[in-house]
C-alpha positions as CSV (number, residue, x, y, z in Angstrom):
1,X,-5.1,7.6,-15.3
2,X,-9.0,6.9,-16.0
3,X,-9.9,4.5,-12.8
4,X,-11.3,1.9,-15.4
5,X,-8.0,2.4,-17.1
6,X,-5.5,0.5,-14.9
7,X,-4.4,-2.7,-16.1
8,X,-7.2,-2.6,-18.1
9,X,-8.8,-4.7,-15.4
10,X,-12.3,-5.1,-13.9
11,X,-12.9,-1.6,-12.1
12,X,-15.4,-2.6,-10.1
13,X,-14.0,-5.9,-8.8
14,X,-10.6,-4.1,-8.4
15,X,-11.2,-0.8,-6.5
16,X,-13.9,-3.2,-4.1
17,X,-10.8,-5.4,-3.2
18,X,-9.2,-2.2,-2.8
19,X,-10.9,-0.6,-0.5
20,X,-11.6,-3.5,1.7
21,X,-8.3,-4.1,2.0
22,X,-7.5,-0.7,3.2
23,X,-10.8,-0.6,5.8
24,X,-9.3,-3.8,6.6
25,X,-5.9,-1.8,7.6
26,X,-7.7,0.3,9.9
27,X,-10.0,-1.8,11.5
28,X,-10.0,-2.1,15.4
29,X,-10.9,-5.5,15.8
30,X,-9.0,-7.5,13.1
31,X,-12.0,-9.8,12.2
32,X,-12.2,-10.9,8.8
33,X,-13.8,-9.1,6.0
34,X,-17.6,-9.4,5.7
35,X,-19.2,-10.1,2.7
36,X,-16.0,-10.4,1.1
37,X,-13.6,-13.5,-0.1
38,X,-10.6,-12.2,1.7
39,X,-9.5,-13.2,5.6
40,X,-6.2,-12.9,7.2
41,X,-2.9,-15.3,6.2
42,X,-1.7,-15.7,9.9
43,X,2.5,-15.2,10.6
44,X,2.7,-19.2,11.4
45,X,1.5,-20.1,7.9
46,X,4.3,-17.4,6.6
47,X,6.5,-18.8,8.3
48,X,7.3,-15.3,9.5
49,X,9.7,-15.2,12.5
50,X,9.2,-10.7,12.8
51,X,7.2,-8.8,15.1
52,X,3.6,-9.1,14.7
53,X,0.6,-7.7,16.8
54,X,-2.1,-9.6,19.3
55,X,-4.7,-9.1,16.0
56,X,-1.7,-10.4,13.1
57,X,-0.5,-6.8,12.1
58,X,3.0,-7.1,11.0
59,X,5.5,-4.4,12.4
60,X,8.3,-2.5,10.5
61,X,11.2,-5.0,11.1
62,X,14.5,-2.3,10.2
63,X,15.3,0.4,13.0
64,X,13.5,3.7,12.7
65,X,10.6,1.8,10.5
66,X,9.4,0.0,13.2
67,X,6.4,2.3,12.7
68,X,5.3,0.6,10.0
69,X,2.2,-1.5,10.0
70,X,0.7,-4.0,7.1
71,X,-1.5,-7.2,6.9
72,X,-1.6,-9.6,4.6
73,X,-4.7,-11.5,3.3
74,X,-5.9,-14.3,1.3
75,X,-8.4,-14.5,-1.3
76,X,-10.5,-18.0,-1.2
77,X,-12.8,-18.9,-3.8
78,X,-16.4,-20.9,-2.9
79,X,-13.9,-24.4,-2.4
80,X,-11.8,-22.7,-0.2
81,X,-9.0,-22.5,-2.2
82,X,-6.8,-19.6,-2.0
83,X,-6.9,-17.8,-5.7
84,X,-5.6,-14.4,-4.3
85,X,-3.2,-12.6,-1.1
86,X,-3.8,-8.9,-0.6
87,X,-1.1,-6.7,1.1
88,X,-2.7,-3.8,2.4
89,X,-0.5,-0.7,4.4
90,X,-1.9,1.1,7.4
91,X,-1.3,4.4,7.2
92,X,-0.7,7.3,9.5
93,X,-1.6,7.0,12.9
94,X,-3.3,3.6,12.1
95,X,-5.5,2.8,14.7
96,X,-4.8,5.8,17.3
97,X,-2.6,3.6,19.3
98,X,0.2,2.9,17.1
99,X,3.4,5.3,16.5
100,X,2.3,7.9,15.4
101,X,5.7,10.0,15.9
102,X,7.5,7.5,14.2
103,X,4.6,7.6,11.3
104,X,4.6,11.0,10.9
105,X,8.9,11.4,10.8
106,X,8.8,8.9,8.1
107,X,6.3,11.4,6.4
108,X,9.0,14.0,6.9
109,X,12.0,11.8,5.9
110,X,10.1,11.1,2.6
111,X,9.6,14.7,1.7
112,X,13.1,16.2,2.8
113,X,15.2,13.1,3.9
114,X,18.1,10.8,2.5
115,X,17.9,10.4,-1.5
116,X,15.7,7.7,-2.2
117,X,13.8,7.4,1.1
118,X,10.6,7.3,-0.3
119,X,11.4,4.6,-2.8
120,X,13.0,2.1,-0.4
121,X,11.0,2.9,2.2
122,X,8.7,-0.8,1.7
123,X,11.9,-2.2,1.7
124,X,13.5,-1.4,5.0
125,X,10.3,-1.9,6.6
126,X,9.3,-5.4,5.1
127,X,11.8,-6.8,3.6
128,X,11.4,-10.3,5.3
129,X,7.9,-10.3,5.1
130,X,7.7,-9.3,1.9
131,X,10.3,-12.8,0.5
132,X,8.3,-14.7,2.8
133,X,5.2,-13.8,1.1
134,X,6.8,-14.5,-2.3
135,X,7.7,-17.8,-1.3
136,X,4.5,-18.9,0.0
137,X,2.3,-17.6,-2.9
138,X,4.4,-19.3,-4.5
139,X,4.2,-22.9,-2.8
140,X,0.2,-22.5,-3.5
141,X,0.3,-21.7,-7.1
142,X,-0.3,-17.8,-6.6
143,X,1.1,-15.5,-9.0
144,X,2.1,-12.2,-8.9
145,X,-0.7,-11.3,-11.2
146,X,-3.0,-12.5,-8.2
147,X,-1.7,-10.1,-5.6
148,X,-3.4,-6.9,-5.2
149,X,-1.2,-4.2,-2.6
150,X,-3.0,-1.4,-1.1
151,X,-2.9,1.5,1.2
152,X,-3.8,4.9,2.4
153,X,-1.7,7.7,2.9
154,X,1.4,6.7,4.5
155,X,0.3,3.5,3.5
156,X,-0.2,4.9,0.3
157,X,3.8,5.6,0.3
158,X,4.0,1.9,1.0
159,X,2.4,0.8,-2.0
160,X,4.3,2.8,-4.7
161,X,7.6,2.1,-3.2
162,X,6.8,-1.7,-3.2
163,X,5.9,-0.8,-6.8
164,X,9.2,1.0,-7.4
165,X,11.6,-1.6,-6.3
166,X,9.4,-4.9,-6.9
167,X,11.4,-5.7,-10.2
168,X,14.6,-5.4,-8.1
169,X,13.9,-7.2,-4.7
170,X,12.4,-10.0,-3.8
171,X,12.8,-12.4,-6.8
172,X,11.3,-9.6,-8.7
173,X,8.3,-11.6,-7.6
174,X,5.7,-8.7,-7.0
175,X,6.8,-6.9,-10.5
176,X,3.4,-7.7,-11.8
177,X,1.1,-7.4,-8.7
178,X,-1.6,-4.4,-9.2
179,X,-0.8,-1.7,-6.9
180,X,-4.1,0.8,-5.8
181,X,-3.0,3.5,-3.1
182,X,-5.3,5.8,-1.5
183,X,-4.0,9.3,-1.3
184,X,-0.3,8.7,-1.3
185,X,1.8,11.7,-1.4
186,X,4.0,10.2,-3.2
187,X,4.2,8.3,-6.5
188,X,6.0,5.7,-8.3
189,X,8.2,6.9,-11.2
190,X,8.0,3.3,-12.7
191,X,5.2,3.7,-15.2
192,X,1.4,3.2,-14.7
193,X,2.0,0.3,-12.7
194,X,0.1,2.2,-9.7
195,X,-3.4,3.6,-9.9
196,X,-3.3,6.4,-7.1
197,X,-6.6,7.4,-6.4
198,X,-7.2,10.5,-4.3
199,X,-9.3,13.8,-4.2
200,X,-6.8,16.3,-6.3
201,X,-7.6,19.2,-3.9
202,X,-6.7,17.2,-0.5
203,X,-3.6,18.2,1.1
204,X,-1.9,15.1,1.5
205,X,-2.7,13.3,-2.0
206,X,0.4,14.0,-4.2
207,X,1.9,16.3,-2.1
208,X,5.2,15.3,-3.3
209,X,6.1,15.1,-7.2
210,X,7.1,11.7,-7.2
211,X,9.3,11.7,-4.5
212,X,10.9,15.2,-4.5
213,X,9.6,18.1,-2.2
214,X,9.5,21.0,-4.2
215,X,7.9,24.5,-4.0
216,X,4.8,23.3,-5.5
217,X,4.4,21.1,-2.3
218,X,3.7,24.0,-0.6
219,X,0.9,25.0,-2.9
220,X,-2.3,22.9,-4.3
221,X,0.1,20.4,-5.6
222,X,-2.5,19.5,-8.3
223,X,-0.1,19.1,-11.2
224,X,-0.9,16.3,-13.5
225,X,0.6,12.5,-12.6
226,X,0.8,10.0,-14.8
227,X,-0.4,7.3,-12.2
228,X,-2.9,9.0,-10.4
229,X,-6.9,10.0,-11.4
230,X,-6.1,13.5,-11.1
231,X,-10.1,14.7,-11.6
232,X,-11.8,13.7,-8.3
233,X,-12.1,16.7,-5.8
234,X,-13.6,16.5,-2.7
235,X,-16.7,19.1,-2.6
236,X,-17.3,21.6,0.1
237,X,-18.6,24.5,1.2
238,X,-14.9,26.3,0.3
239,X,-14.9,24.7,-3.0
């Protein structure tokens, strides 16, 4: 899929909310976004009763997905109105003090695990944080057509299986959110409902085909995918 192509949206203003939603994910201080609209939608406005960390990261709330790491921003315009929430998914390792053995069995799980771990994987992690987000977009006149979700790598994972199961869960709230992962190795079967963006000769990006580990995994897993940009490489002095 042609980056320009998704949603037939603005690019530009799309793959910038992006990707400072995702920096956002792996920052070390949890300060709001510079030069940007977006800030942080604190727990107490949620009305989230989970886990959350000293700098608003929310935590996996199921056993063995307490790993699992995501913020959740707003989007004001020049009022101060909110006109936007962003979901962005940390990925592996996150900020070098998070779990990164539970991060990287989750990895594992995905590729070789229980049928449909990959897909419901969003699920078991946020399912509470995901309805309370619904409901308060909601309350402020948000639509689902405001909501952008994002993430890299295992975070990546996050945002195609929020993808795959948004018209099933939660009200079927997030069904028409745009969905922009950052070499995922997996992708969403539902369509071109997810732009994966990713270099196609990186290890991790696409890694599995769709969700299934296969003996291509082991190889440059470069095949074509529906979702994904699929001619960006990474240049070096091997390539």
């Amino acid at each position: 899929m042609g980056l320009f192509d998704y949603k037939q949206a603005d690019g530009k203003t799309l793959y910038s909310d992006a990707i400072a939603l995702t920096l956002y994910a792996y920052s070390p201080t949890g300060q709001p976004l510079p030069a940007t609209a977006w800030v942080p939608i604190q727990a107490t406005a949620l009305g989230y009763q989970g886990k959350v960390g000293a700098q608003g990261t929310f935590y996996g709330e199921k056993a063995g997905f307490t790993s699992a790491e995501a913020e959740v921003l707003g989007k004001y315009d020049a009022a101060g109105k909110l006109v936007g929430i962003g979901i962005a998914f940390r990925g592996t390792g996150g900020l070098g003090y998070g779990d990164t053995f539970g991060d990287m069995k989750n990895n594992l799980l995905a590729a070789i695990g229980p049928v449909d771990y990959a897909k419901n994987y969003t699920k078991n992690a946020f399912d509470t944080l995901l309805k309370d987000v619904a409901a308060f977009a909601i309350a402020h006149g948000i639509t689902a057509k405001d909501v952008l979700v994002s993430g890299h790598s295992l975070g990546g994972q996050g945002v195609n299986s929020l993808a795959e199961r948004s018209g099933d869960h939660w009200g079927g709230f997030f069904k028409d959110a745009s969905y922009v992962a950052f070499a995922s190795p997996t992708q969403s079967a539902t369509g071109n409902n997810v732009l994966n963006i990713g270099y196609e000769n990186d290890p991790v990006f696409r890694v599995l085909d769709g969700t299934t580990f296969s003996s291509g995994s082991l190889g440059k897993h470069d095949g074509h995918q529906d979702s994904a940009t699929n001619n960006i490489v990474n240049f070096n002095d091997q390539y």
